[in-house]
C-alpha positions in Angstrom: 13.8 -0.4 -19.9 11.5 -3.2 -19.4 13.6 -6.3 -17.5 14.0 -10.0 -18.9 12.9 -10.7 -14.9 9.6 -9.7 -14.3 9.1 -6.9 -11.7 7.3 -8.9 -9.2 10.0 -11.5 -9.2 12.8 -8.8 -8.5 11.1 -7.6 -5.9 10.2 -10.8 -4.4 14.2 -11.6 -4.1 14.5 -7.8 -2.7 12.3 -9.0 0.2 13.7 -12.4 0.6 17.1 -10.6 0.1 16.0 -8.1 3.3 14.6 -10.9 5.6 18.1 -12.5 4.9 20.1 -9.7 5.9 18.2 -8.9 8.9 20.0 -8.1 11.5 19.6 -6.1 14.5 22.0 -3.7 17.2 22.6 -6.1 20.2 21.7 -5.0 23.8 23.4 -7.8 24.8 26.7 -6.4 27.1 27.6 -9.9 28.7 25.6 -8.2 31.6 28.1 -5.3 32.3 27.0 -2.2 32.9 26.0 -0.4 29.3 28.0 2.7 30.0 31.2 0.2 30.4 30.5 -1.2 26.9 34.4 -1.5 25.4 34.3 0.1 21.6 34.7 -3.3 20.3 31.8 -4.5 22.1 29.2 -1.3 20.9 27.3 -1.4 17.7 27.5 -5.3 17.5 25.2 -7.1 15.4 23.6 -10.3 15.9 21.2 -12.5 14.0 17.6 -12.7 15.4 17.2 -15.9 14.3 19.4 -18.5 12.9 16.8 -20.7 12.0 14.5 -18.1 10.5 17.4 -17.0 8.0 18.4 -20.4 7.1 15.1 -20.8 5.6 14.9 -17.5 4.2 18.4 -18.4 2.5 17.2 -21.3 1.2 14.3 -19.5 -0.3 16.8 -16.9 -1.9 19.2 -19.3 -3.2 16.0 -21.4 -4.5 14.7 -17.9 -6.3 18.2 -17.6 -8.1 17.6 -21.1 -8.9 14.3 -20.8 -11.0 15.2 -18.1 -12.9 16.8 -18.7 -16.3 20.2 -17.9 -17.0 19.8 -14.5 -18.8 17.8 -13.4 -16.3 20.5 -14.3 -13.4 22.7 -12.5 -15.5 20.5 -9.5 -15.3 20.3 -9.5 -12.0 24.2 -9.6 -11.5 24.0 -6.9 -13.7 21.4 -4.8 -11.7 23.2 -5.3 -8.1 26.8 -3.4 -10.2 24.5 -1.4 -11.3 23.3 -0.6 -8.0 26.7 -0.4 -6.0 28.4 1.4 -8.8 30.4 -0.7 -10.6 28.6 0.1 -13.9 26.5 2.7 -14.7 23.5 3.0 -16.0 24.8 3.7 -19.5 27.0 0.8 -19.6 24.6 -1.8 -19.0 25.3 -3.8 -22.1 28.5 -3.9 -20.6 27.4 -5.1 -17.5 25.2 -7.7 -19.0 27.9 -8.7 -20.7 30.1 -9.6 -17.8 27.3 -11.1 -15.3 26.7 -13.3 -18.5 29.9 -14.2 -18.5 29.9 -15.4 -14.9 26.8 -17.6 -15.1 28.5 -19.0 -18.2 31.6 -19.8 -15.3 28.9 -21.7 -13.6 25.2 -20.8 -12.4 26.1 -22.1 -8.6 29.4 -19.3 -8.6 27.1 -16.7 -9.7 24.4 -17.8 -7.2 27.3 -17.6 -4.4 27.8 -14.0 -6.4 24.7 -13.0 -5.4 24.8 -14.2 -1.9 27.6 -12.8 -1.1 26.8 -9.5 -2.2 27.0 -6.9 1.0 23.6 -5.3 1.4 22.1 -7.1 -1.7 18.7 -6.2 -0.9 19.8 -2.5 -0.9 22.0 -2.8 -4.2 19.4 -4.6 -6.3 17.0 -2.2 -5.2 19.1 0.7 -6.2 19.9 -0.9 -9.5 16.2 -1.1 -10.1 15.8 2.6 -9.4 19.1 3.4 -11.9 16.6 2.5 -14.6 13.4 4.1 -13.0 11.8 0.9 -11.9 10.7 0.3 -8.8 8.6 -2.1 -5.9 6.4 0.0 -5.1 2.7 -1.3 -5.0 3.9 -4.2 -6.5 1.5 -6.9 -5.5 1.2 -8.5 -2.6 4.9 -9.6 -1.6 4.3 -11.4 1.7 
């Protein structure tokens, strides 16, 4: 399958995608002693950097924005894709429907996107669902 979106452009929005959803376990305990951690209180996440993210979103959000609306609708399409939604085989399907929400309005498919849990991880794994892949794609930095 060769995608409407080049290659290097999907995995561009991976990597912005990943820089966006970058979060790390907190060590931060309020200063209590670590082994009095309540349950609530272990395995919380925090943002490393507000600022840092709320550049990187607007470089996401700006990526959805340049690409034309077939090719939003493809990615859509690749992220069910890549949490199971569709499968591979139904594709046209897929397309169908992501089509259908950019048609609703490009800024609710954009918040689509956005929204989507783990999108860095979903795309990527929609990607693979057709064999394609980011590695040695360029220089993404």
């Amino acid at each position: 399958m060769d995608p409407l979106t080049p290659l290097d452009t999907l995995c561009r929005i991976i990597l912005r995608a990943r820089e966006y959803e970058a979060q790390t376990a907190s060590d931060f305990d309020g200063g209590e002693d670590p082994d009095n951690i309540d349950d609530e209180q272990e395995g919380a996440l925090s943002v490393l950097e507000d600022d840092v993210n709320d550049s990187v979103e607007e470089e996401l959000r700006a990526a959805f924005e340049d690409l034309g609306e077939d090719q939003l609708a493809e990615v859509i399409a690749f992220t069910w894709v890549g949490q199971g939604t569709y499968e591979a085989a139904d594709w046209d399907e897929a397309t169908a429907e992501a089509q259908d929400l950019v048609n609703d309005g490009i800024d609710g498919a954009i918040d689509e996107l956005m929204g989507q849990p783990m999108l860095a991880s979903v795309l990527d794994a929609g990607l693979a669902a057709f064999d394609l892949s980011c590695d040695g794609v360029g220089d993404l930095s």
